[in-house]
C-alpha positions as CSV (number, residue, x, y, z in Angstrom):
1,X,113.2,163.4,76.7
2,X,113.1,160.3,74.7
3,X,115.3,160.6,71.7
4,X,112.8,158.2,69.6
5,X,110.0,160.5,70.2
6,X,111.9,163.3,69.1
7,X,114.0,161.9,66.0
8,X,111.7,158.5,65.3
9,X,113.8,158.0,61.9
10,X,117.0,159.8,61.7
11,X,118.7,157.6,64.4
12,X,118.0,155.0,62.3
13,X,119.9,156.1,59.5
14,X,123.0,157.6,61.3
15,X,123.3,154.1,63.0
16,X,122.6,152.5,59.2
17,X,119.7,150.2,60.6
18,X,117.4,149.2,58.0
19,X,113.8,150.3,59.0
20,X,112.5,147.0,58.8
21,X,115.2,145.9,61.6
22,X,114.2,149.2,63.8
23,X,110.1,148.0,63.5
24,X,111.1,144.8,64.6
25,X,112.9,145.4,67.6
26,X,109.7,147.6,68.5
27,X,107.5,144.6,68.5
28,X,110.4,142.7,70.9
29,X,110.2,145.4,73.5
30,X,111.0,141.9,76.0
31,X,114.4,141.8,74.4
32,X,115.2,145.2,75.4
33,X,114.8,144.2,78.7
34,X,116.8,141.1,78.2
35,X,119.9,142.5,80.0
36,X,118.1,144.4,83.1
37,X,116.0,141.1,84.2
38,X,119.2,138.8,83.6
39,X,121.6,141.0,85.7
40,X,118.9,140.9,88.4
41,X,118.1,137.1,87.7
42,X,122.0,136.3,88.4
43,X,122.4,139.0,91.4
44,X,119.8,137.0,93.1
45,X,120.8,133.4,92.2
46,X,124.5,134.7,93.1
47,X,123.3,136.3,96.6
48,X,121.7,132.4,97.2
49,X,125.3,130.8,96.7
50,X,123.7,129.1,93.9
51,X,120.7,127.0,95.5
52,X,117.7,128.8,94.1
53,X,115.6,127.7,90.8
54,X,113.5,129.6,89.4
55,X,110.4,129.6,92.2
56,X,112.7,131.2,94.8
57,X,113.7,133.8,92.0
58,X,110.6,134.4,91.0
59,X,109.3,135.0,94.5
60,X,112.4,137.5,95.1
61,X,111.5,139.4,92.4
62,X,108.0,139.8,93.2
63,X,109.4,141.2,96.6
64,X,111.8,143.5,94.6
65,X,108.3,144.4,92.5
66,X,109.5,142.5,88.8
67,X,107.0,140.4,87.5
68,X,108.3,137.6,85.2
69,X,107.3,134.1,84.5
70,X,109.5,131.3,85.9
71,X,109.6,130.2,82.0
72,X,111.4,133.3,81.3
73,X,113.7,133.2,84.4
74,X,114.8,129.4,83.6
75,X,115.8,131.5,79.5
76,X,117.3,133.7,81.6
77,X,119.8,131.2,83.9
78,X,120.1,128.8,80.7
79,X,121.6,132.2,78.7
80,X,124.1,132.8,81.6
81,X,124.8,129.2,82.1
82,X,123.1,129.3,86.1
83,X,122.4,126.0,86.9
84,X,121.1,125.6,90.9
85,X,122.7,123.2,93.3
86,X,121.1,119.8,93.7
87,X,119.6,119.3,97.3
88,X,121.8,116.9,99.1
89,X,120.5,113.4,99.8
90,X,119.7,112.9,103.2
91,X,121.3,110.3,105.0
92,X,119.7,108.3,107.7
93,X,121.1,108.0,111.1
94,X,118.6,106.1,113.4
95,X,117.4,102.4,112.4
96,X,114.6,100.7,114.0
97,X,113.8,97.7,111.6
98,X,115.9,95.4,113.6
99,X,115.0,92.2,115.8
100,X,116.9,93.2,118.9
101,X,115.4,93.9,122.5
102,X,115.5,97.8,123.4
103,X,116.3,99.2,126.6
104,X,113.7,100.7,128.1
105,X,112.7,104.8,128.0
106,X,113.2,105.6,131.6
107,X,113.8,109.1,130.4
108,X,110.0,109.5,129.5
109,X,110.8,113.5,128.0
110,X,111.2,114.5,131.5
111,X,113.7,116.5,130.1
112,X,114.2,119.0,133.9
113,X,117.5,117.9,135.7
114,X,118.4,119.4,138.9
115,X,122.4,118.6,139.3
116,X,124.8,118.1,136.4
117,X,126.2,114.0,135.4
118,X,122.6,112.8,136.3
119,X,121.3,112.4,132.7
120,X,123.2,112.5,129.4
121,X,121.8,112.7,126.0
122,X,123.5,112.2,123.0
123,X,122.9,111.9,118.7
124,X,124.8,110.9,115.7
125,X,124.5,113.6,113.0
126,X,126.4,113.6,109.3
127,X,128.5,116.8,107.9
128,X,128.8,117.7,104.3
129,X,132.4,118.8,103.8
130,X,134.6,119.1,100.8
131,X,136.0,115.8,102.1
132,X,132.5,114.1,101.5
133,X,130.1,112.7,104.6
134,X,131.8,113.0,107.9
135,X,129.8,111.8,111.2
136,X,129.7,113.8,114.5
137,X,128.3,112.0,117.9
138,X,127.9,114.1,120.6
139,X,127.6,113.8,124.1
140,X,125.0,116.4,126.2
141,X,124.2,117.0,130.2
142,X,120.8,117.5,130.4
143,X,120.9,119.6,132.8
144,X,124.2,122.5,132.2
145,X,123.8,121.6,128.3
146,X,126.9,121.4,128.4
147,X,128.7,119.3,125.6
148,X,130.8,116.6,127.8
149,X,132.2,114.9,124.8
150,X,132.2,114.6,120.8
151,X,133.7,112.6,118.2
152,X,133.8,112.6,114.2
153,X,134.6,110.4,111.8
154,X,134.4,109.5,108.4
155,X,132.5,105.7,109.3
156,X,130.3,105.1,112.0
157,X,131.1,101.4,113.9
158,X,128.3,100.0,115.5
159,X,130.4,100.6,119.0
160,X,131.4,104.1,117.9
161,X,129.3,106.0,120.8
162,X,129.9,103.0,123.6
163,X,133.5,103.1,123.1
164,X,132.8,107.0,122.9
165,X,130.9,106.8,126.5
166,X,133.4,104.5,128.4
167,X,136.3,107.1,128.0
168,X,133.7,110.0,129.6
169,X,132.8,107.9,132.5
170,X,136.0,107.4,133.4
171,X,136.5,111.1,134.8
172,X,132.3,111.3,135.9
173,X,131.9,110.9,139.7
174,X,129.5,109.8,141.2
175,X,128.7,107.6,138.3
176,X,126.2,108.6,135.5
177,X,122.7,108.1,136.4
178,X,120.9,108.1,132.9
179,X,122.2,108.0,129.4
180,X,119.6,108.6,126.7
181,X,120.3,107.8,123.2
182,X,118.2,107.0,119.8
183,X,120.8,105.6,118.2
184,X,120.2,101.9,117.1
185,X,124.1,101.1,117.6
186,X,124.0,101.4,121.4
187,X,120.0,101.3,122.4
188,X,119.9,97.6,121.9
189,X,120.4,95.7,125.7
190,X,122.4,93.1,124.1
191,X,124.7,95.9,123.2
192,X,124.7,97.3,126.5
193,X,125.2,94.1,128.4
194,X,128.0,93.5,126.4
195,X,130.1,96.7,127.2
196,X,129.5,96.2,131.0
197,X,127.7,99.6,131.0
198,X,124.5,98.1,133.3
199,X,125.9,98.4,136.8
200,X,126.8,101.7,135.9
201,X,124.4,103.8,134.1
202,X,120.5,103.2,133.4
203,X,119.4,103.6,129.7
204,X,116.8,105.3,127.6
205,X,116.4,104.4,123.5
């Protein structure tokens, strides 16, 4: 049983709070409550490694069936000092505002190979790391999906993936038949004609 209900006053005065303080923190029954919806405010944020605001709190809590305003859940993260990650920036990795002549897409996302070394695809992606933006290229066979090569680095040279290519092709026989790629640094025929890669491989962009 509720001790208030069964000494209303008494507690008061063994505890020496004034009854004007005990009325008042009837009226606050929220502040009672202070502790319970924190610790459940910072279980959540801690269980999101720190990404979510206060939307994706609120919405876990409404799962977990507490109903609180995302004014009162941003009181609650500024009182335990819970401040969410910032979204990384994206970075881009394809760039097609340029004046150079493109291969053409001989691919045409026929993307069903019947032998292995007969079409290659490959990407340039960046890593966050504790060491800042890292870039991985990566090499594919269309039809084991089997990685044949990658690379990473910390700067990407506009010959990164043809320099990349030439070492895989030298243990690929019979030669590559199709290379497809969407990367601006090797899609460009200029590019290609100038690494001696057209006797040997046909292109898609």
């Amino acid at each position: 049983m509720d001790l208030i209900l069964q000494f209303p006053l008494r507690l008061t005065v063994l505890h020496k709070v004034s009854r004007s303080e005990y009325y008042r923190w009837l009226r606050r029954p929220e502040k009672r409550s202070v502790d319970v919806l924190g610790q459940k405010v910072k279980r959540i944020f801690q269980k999101s490694r720190k990404t979510y605001g206060t939307r994706r709190i609120k919405k876990q809590l409404a799962v977990e069936g507490v109903v609180a305003s995302r004014q009162r859940i941003s009181r609650k993260m500024a009182e335990q000092g819970l401040v969410a990650k910032a979204r990384r920036k994206t970075r881009a990795t394809t760039d097609s505002n340029h004046d150079h002549p493109v291969a053409p897409n001989l691919l045409g996302r026929q993307f069903s190979v019947h032998a292995p070394n007969k079409v290659w695809v490959t990407d340039i992606t960046y890593l966050a790391t504790s060491e800042g933006w890292l870039y991985l290229a990566i090499v594919l066979d269309l039809y084991s999906r089997k990685i044949v090569g990658w690379s990473i680095r910390k700067r990407r040279p506009k010959n990164w993936l043809l320099m990349h290519l030439r070492a895989l092709l030298r243990d690929v026989i019979p030669p590559l038949a199709l290379f497809a790629t969407r990367t601006v640094a090797v899609n460009t025929v200029a590019m290609l004609i100038r690494n001696c890669f057209r006797s040997t491989v046909s292109y898609v962009v």
